[in-house]
N, C-alpha and C positions, 0 to 999 in steps of 0.2 A: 323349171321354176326355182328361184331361187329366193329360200326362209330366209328369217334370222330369228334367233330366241334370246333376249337379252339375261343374263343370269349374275348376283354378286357374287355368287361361289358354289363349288360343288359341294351341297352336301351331304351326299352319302354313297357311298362305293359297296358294292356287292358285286362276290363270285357266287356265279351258280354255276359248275361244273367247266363247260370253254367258254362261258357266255360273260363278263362285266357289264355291269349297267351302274351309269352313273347318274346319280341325281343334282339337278341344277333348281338351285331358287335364288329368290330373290327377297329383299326386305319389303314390307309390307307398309303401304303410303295409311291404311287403316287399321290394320292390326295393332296392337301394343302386349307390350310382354309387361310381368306385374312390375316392375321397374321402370316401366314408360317407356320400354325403348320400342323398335320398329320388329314385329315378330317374322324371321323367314319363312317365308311359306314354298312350298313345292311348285317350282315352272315346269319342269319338262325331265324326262328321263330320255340319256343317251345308252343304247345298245349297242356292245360290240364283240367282237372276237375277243380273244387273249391277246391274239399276235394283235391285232389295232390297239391297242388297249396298251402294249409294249411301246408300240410305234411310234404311239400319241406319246406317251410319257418321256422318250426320247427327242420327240420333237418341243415338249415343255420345258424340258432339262435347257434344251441349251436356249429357249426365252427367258428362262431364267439366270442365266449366264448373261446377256446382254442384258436383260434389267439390273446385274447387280454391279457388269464395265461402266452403264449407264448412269449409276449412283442412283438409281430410282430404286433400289431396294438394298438394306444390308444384310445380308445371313448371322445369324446367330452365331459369335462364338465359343467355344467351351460347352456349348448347349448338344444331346442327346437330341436331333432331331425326330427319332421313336417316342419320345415320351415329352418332348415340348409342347406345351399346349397352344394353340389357335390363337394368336388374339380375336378380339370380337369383329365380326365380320362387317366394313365398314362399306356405306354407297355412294356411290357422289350423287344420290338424288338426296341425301342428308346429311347437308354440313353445316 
């Protein structure tokens, strides 16, 4: 069988000992935040090892590398990637 779980971002990472779980939502077509805007709500939580968990992020690194030969993304620079803030997490189900 084969899912799919649509997600605009992860938002939240936890270790629990070897275990990462990541949380995936999405922005909300009825929610509103007191700003008006579209509130994320919680999709689906992914569980994994550490070594997956390494693996994946290795395997992100370098989509991230072709999104940015691509010019579809520029990296920050001069910027402290540790302490940069998020811009606001945007959908294409809202533009």
């Amino acid at each position: 069988m084969n899912e799919e779980c649509f997600a605009d971002f992860v938002s939240g990472v936890s270790l629990n000992g070897s275990i990462v779980r990541l949380d995936l939502a999405s922005l909300s077509t009825t929610e509103k935040d007191e700003k008006d805007q579209p509130k994320a709500v919680f999709r689906q939580r992914v569980i994994m090892p550490v070594e997956g968990f390494v693996r994946s992020f290795a395997v992100m690194a370098r989509a991230m590398e072709q999104l940015e030969k691509q010019g579809v993304i520029k990296r920050p620079t001069g910027t402290d990637l540790k302490t940069a803030e998020p811009s606001a997490p945007q959908s294409i189900n809202f533009k």
